[in-house]
PyMOL Python script that loads the backbone (N, CA, C, O; Angstrom):
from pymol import cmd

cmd.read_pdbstr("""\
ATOM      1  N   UNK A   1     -12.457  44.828  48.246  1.00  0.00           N
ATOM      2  CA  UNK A   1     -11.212  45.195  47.600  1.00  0.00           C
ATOM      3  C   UNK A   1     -10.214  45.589  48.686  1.00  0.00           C
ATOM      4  O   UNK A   1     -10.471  46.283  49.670  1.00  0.00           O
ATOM      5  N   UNK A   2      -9.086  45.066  48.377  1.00  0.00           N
ATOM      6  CA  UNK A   2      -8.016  45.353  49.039  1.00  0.00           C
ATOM      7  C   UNK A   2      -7.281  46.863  49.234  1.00  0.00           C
ATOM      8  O   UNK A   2      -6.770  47.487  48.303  1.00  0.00           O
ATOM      9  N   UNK A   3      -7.335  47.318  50.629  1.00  0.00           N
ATOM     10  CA  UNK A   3      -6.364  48.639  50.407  1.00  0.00           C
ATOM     11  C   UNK A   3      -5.216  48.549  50.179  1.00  0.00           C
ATOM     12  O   UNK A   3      -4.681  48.117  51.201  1.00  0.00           O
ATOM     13  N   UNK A   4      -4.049  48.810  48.929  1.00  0.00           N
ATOM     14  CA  UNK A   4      -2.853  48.428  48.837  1.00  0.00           C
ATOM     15  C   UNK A   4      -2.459  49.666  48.513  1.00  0.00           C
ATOM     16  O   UNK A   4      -2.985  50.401  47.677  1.00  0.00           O
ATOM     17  N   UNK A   5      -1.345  49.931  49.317  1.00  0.00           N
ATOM     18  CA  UNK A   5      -0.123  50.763  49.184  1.00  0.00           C
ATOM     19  C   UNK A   5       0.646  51.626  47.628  1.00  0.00           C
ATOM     20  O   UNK A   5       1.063  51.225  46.541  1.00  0.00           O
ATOM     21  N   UNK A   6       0.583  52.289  47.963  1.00  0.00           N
ATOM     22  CA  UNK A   6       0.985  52.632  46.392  1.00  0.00           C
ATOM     23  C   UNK A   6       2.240  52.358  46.495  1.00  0.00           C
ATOM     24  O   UNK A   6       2.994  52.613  47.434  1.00  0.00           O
ATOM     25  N   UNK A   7       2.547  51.624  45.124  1.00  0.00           N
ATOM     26  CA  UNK A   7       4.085  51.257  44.621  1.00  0.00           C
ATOM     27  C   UNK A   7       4.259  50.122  45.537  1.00  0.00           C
ATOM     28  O   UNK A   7       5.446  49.808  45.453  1.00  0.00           O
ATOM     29  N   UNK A   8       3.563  49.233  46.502  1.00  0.00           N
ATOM     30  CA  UNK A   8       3.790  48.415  47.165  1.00  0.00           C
ATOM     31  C   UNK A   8       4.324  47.244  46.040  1.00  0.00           C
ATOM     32  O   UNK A   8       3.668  47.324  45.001  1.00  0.00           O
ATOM     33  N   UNK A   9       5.080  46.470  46.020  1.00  0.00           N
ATOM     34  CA  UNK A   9       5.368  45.278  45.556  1.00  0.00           C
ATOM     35  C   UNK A   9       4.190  44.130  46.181  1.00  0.00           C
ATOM     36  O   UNK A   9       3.833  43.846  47.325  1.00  0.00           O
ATOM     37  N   UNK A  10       3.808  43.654  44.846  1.00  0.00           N
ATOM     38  CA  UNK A  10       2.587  42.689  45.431  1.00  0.00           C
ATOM     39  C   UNK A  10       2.827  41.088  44.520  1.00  0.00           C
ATOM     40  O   UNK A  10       2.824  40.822  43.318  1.00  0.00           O
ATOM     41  N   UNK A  11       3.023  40.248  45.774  1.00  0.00           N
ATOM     42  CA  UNK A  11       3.332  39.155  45.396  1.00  0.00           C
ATOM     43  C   UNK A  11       2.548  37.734  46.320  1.00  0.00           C
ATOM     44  O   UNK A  11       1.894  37.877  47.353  1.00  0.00           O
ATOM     45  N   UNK A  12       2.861  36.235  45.540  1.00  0.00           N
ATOM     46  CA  UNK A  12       2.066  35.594  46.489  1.00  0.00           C
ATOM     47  C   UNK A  12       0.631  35.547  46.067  1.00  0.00           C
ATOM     48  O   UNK A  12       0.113  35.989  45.042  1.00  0.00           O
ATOM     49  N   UNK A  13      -0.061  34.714  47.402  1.00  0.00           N
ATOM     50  CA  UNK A  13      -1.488  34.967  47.056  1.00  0.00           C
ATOM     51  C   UNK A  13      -2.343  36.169  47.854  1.00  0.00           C
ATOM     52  O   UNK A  13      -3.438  36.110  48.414  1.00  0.00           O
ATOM     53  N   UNK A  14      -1.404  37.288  47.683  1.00  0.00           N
ATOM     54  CA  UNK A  14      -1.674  38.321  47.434  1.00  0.00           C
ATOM     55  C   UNK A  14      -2.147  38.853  45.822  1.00  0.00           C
ATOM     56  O   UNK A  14      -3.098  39.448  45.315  1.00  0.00           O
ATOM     57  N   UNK A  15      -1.372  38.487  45.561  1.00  0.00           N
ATOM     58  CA  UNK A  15      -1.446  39.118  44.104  1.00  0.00           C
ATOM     59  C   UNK A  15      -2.377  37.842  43.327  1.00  0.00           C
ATOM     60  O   UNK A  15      -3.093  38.243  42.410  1.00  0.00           O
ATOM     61  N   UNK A  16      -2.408  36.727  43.550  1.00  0.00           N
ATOM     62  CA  UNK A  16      -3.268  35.957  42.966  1.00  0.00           C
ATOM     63  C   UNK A  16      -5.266  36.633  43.528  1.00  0.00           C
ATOM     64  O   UNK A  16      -6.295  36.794  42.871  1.00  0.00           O
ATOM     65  N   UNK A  17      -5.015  36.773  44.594  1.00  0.00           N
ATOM     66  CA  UNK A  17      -6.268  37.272  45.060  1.00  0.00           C
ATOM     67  C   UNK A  17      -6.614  38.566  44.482  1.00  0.00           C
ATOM     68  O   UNK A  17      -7.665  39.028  44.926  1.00  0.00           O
ATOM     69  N   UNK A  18      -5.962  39.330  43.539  1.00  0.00           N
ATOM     70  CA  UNK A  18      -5.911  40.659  43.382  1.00  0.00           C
ATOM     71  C   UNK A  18      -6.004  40.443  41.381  1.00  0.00           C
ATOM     72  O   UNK A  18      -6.591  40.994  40.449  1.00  0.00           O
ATOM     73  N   UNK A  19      -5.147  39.441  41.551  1.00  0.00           N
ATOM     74  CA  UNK A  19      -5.606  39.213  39.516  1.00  0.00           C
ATOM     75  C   UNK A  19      -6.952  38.847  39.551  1.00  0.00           C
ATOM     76  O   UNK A  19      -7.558  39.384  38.624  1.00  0.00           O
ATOM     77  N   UNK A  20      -7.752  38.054  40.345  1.00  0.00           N
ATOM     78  CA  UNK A  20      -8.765  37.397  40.340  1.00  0.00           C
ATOM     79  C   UNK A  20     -10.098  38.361  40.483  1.00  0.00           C
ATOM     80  O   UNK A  20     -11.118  38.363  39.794  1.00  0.00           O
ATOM     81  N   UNK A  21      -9.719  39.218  41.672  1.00  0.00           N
ATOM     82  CA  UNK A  21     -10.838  40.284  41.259  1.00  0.00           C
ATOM     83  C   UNK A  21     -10.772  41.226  40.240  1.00  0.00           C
ATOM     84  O   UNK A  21     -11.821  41.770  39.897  1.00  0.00           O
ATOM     85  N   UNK A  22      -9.241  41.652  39.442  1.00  0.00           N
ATOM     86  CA  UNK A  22      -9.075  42.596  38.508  1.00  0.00           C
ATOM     87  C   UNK A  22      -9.836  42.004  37.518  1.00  0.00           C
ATOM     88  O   UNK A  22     -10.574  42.676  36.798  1.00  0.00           O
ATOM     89  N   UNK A  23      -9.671  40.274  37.374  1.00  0.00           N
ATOM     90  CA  UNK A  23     -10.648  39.969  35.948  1.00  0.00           C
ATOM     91  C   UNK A  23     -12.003  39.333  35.911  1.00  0.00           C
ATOM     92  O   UNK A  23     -12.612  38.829  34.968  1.00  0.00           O
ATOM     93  N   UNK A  24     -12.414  39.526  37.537  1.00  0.00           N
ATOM     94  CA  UNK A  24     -14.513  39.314  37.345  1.00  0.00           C
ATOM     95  C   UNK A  24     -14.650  40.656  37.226  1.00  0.00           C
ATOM     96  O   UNK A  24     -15.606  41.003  36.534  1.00  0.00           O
ATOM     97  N   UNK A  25     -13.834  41.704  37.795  1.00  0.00           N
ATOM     98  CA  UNK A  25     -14.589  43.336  36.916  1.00  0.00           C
ATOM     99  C   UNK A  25     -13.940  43.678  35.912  1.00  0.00           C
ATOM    100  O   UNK A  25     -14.623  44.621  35.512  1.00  0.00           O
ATOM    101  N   UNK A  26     -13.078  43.579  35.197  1.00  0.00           N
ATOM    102  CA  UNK A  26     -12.886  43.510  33.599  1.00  0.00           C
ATOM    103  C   UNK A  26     -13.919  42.433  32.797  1.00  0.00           C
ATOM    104  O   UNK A  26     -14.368  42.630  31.668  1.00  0.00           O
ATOM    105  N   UNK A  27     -14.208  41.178  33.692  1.00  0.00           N
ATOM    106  CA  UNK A  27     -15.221  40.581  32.475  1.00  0.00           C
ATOM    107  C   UNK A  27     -16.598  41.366  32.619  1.00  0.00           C
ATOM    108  O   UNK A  27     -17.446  41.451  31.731  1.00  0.00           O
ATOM    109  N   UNK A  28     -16.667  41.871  33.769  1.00  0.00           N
ATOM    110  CA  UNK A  28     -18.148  42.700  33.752  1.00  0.00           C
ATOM    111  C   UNK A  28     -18.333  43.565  32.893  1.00  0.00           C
ATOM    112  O   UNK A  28     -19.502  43.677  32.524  1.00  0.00           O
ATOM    113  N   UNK A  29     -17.313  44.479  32.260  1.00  0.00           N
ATOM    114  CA  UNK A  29     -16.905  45.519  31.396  1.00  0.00           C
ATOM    115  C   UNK A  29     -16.249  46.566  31.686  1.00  0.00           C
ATOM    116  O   UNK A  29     -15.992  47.377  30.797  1.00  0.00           O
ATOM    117  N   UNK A  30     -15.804  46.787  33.112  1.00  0.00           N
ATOM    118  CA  UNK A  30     -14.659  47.590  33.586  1.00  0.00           C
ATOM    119  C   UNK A  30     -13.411  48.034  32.630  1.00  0.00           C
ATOM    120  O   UNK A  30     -13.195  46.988  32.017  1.00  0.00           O
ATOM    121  N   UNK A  31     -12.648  48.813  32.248  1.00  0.00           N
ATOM    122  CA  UNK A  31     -11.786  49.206  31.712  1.00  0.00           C
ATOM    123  C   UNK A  31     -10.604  49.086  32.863  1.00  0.00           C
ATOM    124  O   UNK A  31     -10.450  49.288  34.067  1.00  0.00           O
ATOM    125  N   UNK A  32      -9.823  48.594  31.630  1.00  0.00           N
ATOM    126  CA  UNK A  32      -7.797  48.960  32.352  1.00  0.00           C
ATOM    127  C   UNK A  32      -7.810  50.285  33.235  1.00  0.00           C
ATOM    128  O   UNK A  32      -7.182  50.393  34.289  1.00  0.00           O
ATOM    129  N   UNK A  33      -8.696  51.396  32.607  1.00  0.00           N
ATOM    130  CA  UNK A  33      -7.827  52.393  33.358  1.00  0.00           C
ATOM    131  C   UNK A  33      -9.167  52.305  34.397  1.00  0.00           C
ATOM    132  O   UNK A  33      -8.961  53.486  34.676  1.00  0.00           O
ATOM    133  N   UNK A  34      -9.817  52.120  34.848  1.00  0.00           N
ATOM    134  CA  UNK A  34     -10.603  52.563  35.468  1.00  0.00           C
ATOM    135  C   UNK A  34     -10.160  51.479  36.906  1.00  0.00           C
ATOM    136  O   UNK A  34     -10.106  51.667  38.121  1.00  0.00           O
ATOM    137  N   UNK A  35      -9.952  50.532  36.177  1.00  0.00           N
ATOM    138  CA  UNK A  35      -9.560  49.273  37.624  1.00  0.00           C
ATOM    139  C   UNK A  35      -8.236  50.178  38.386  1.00  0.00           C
ATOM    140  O   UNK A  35      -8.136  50.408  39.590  1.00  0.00           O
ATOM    141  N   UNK A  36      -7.312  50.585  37.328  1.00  0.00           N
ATOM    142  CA  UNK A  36      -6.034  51.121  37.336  1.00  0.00           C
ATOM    143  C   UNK A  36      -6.216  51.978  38.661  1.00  0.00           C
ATOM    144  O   UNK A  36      -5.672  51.988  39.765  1.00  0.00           O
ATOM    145  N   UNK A  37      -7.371  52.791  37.956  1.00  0.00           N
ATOM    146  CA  UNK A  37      -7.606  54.261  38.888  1.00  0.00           C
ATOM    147  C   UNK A  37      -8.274  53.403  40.540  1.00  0.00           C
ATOM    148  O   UNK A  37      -7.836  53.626  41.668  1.00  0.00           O
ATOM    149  N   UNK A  38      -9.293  52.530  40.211  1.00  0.00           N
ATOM    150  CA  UNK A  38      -9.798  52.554  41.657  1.00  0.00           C
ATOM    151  C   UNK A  38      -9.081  51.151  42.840  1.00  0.00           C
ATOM    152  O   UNK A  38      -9.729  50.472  43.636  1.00  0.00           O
ATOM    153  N   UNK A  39      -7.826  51.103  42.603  1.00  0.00           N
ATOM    154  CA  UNK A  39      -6.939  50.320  42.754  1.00  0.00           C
ATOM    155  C   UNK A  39      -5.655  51.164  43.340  1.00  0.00           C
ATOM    156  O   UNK A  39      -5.033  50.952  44.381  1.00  0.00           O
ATOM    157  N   UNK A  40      -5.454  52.166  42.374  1.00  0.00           N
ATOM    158  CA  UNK A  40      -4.425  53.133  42.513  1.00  0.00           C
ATOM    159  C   UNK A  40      -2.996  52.358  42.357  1.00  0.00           C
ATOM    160  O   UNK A  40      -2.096  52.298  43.196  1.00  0.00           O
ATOM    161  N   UNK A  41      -3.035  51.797  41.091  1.00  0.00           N
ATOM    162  CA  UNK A  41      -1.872  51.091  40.408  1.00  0.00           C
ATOM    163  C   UNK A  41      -1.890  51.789  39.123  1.00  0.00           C
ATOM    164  O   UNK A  41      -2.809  52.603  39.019  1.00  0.00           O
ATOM    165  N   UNK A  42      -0.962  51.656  37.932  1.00  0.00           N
ATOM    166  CA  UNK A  42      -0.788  52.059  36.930  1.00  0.00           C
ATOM    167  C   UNK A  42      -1.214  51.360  35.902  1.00  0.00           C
ATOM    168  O   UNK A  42      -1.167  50.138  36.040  1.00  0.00           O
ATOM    169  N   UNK A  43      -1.633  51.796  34.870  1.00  0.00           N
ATOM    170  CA  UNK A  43      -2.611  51.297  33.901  1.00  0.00           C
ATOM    171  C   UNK A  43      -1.173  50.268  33.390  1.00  0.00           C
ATOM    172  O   UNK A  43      -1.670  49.425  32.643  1.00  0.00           O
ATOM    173  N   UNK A  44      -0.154  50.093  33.455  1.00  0.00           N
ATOM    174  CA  UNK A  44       0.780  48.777  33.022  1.00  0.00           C
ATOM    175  C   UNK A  44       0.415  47.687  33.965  1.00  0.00           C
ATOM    176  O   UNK A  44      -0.068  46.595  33.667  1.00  0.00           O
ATOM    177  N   UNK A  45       0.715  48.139  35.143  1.00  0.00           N
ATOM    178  CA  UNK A  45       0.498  46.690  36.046  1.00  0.00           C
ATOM    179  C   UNK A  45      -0.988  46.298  35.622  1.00  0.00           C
ATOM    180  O   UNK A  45      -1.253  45.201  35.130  1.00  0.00           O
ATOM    181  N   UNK A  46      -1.885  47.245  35.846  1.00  0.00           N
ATOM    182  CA  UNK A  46      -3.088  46.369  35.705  1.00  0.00           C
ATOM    183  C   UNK A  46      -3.170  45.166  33.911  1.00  0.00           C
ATOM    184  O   UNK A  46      -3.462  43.975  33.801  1.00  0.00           O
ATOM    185  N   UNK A  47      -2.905  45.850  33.198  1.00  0.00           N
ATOM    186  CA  UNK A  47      -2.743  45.171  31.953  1.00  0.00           C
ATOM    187  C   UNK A  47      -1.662  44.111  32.113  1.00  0.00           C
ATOM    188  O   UNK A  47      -1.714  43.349  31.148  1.00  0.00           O
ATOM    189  N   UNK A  48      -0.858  43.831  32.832  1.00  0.00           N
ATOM    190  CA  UNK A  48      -0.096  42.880  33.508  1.00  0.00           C
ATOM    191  C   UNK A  48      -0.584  41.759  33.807  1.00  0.00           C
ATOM    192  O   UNK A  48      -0.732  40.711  33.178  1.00  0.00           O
ATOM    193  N   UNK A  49      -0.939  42.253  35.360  1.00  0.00           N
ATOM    194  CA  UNK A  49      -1.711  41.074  35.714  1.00  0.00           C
ATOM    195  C   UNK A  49      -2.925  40.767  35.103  1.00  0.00           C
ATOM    196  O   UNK A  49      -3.410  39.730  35.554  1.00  0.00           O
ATOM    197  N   UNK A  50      -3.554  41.282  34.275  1.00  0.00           N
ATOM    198  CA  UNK A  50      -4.729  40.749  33.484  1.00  0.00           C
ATOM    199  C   UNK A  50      -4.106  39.662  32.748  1.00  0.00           C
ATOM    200  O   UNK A  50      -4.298  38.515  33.151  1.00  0.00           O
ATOM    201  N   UNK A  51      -3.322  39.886  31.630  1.00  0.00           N
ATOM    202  CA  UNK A  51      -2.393  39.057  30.778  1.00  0.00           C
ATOM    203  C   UNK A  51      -2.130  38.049  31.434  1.00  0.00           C
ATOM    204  O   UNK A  51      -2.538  36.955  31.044  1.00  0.00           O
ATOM    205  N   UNK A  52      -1.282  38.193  32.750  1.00  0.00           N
ATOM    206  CA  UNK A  52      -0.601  36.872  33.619  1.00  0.00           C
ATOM    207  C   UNK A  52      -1.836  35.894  33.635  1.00  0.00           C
ATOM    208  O   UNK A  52      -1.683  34.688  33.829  1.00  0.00           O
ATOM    209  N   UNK A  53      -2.675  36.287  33.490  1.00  0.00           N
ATOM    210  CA  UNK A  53      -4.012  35.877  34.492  1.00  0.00           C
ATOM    211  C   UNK A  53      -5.033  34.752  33.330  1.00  0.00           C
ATOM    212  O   UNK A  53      -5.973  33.981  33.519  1.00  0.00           O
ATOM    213  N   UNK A  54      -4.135  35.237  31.956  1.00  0.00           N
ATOM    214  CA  UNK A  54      -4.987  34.324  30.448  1.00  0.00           C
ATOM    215  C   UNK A  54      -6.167  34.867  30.508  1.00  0.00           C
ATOM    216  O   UNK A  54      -7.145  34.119  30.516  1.00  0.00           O
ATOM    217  N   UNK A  55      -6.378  36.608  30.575  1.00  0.00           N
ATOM    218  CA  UNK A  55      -7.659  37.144  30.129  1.00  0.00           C
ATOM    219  C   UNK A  55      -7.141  37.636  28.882  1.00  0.00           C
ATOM    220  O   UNK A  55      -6.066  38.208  28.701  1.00  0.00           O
ATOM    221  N   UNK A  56      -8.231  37.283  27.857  1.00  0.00           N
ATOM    222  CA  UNK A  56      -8.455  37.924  26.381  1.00  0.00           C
ATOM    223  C   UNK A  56      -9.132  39.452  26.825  1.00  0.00           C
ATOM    224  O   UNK A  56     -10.216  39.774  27.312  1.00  0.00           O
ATOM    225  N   UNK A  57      -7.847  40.252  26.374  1.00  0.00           N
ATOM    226  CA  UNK A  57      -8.160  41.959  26.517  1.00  0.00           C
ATOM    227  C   UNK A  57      -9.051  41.796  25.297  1.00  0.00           C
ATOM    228  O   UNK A  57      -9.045  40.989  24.367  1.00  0.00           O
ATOM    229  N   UNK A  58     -10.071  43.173  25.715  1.00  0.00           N
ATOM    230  CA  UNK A  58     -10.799  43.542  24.411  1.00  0.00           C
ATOM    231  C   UNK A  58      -9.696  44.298  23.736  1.00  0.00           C
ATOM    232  O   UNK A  58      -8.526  44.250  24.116  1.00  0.00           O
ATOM    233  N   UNK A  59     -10.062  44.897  22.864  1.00  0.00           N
ATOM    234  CA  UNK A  59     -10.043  45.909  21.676  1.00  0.00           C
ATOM    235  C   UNK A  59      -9.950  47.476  22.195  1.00  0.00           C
ATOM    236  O   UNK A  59     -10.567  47.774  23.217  1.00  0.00           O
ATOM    237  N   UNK A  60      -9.235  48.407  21.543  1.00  0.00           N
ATOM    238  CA  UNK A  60      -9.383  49.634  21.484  1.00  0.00           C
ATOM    239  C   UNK A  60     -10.572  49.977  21.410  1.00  0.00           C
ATOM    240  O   UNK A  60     -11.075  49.312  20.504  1.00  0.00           O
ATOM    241  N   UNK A  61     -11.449  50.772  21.943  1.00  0.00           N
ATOM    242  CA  UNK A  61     -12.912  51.352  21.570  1.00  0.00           C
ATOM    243  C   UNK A  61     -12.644  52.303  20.710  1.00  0.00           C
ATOM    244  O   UNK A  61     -11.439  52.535  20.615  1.00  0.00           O
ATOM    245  N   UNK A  62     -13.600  53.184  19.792  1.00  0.00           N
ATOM    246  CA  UNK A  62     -13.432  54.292  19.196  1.00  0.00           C
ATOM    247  C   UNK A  62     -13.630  53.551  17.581  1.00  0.00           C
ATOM    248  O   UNK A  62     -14.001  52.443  17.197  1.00  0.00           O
ATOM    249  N   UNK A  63     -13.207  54.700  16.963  1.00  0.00           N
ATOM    250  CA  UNK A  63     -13.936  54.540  15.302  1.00  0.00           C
ATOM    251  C   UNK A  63     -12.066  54.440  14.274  1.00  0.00           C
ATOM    252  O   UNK A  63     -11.166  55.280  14.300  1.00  0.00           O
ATOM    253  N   UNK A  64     -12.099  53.417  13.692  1.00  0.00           N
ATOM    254  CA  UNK A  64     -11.041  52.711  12.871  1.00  0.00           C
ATOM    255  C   UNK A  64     -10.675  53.507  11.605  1.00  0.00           C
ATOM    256  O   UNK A  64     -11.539  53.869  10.806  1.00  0.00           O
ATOM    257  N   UNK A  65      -9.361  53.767  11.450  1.00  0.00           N
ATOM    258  CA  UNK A  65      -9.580  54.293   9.754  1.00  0.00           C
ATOM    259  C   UNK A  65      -9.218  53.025   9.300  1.00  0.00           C
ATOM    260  O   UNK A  65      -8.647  52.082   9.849  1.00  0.00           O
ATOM    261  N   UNK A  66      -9.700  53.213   8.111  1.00  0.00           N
ATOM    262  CA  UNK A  66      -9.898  51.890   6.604  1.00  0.00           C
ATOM    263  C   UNK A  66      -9.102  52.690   5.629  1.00  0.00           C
ATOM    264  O   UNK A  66      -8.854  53.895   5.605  1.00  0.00           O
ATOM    265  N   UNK A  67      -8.828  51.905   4.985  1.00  0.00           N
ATOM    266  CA  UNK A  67      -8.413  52.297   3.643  1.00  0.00           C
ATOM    267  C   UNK A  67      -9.918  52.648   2.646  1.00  0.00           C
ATOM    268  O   UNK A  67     -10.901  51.964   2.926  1.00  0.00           O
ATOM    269  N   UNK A  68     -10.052  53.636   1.581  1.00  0.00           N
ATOM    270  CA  UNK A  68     -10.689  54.171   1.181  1.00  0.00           C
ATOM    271  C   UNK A  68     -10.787  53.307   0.143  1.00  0.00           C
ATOM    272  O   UNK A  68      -9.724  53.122  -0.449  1.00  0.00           O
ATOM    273  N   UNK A  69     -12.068  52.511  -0.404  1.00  0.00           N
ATOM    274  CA  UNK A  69     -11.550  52.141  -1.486  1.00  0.00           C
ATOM    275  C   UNK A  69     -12.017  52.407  -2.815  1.00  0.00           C
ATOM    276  O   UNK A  69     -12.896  53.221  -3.101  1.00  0.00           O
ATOM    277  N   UNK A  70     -11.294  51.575  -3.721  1.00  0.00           N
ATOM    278  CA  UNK A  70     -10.956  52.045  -4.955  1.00  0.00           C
ATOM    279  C   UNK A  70     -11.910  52.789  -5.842  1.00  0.00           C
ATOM    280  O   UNK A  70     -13.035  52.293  -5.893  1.00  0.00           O
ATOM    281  N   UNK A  71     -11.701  53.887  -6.559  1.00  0.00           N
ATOM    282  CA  UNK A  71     -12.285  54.677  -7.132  1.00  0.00           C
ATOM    283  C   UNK A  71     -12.805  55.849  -6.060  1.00  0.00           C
ATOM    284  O   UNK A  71     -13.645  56.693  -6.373  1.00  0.00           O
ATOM    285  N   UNK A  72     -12.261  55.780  -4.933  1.00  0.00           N
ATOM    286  CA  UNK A  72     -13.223  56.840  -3.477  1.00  0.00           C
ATOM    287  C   UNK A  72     -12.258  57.651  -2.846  1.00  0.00           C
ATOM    288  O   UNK A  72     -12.397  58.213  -1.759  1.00  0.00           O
ATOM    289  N   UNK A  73     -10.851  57.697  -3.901  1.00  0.00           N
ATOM    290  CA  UNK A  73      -9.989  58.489  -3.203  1.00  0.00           C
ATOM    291  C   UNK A  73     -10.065  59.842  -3.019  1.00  0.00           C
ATOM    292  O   UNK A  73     -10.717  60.481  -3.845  1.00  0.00           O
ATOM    293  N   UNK A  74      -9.694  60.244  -2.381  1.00  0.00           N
ATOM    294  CA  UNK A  74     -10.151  62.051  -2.220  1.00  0.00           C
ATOM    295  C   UNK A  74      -9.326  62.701  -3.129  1.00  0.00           C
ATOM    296  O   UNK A  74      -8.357  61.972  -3.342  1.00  0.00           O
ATOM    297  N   UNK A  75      -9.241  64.035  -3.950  1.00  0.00           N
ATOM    298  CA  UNK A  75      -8.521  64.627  -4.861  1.00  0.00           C
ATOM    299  C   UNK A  75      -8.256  65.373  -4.086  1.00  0.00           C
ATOM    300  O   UNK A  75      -8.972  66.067  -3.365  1.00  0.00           O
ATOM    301  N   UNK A  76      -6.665  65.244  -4.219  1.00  0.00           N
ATOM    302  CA  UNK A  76      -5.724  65.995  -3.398  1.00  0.00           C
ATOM    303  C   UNK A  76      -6.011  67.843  -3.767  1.00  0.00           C
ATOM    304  O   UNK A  76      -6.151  68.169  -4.946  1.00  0.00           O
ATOM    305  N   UNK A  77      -6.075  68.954  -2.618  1.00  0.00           N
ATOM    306  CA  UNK A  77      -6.083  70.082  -3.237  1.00  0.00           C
ATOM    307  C   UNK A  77      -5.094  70.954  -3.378  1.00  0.00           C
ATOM    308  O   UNK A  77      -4.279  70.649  -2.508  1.00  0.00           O
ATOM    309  N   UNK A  78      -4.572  72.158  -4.171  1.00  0.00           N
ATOM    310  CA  UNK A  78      -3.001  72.531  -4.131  1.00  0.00           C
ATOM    311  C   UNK A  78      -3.361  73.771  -3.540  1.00  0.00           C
ATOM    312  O   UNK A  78      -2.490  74.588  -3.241  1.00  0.00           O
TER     313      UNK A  78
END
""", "prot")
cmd.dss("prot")
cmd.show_as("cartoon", "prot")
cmd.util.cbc("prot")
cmd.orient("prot")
């Protein structure tokens, strides 16, 4: 991995060499912020160049609300 400058402008095949490793450790299962952090770029650029790059981001992790359904609504209390 490359030591890069913080806030450096990164362009070229610089930055092609730098999308390319951001997405063999995102396909490994690396997270945005974690590349973000050991990169020392901001969790936008990295989601950037992932995108530029035609990687399918996963999903939010964590637990979804649903709609409750019918007949399972909660009774409101006063």
């Amino acid at each position: 991995m490359a030591v890069l400058k913080k806030g450096a402008r990164i362009t070229g095949a610089e930055r092609s060499k730098l999308a390319t490793d951001l997405k063999k450790a995102y396909d490994k299962g690396r997270s945005i912020r974690e590349l973000a952090e050991s990169h020392g770029r901001s969790y936008g650029f990295v989601h950037r160049v992932l995108s530029e790059s035609g990687v399918t981001l996963r999903g939010r992790g964590g637990a979804t609300r649903t709609k409750a359904a019918p007949g399972k609504a909660r009774a409101k209390s006063k």
